[in-house]
C-alpha positions, 0 to 999 in steps of 0.5 A: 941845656941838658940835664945830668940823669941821677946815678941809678943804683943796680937793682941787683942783689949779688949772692956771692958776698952773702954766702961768703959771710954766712961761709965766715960766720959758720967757721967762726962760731965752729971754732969758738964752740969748743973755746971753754975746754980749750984751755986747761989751767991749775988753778991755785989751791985756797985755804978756807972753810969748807962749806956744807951744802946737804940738802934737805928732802920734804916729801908730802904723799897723798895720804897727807904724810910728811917725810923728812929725808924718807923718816915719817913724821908729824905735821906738827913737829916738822919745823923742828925736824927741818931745824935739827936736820939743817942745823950747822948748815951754812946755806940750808935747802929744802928740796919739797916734793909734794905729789900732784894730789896733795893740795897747794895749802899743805906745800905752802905750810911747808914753805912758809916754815922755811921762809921764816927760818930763812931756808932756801927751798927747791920745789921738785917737779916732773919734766913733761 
């Protein structure tokens, strides 16, 4: 009696397909790189309230001075600086700039008063 051999399969890798679907991946994400701009729509005009989004620069130098957008004043009266200068804002950001010598205590000063008034702020940093 003679017994049937399994069905080898070919250890052979064929290349060609593989090149053919990396050939069609390339084209495809080519194509659609550009999808955003392609297509230009007018958009339908709304009435609403216009919303006032200023923000707000605090700037602390090493010399422990604050500045509130660039006009000098006291430490103590910064909150009500920050209360007058965000006033009628309906989204209120703080941008704080704080120099690398200045210590962490007198940022989080600043963003303690912004956090109990419900400010958003934006620590400002220098790329590397």
């Amino acid at each position: 009696m003679k017994l049937k051999g399994r069905n080898k399969v070919s250890p052979d890798f064929s290349m060609s397909s593989m090149t053919d679907i990396v050939f069609l991946l390339l084209v495809f994400f080519m194509l659609t790189a550009n999808a955003p701009n392609a297509l230009d729509l007018l958009l339908p005009k709304a009435k609403g309230k216009s919303t006032n989004t200023q923000n707000v620069s605090v700037t602390i130098d090493k010399n422990l001075k604050y500045y509130v957008n660039s006009q000098q004043i006291n430490a103590e009266y910064i909150e009500i600086e920050l209360k007058k200068a965000l006033e009628g804002q309906d989204k209120p950001t703080i941008i704080l700039r704080a120099e690398e010598s200045v210590a962490i205590k007198e940022a989080v000063n600043v963003m303690d008063i912004a956090n109990q008034n419900n400010y958003k702020v934006i620590l400002a940093v220098r790329p590397k």
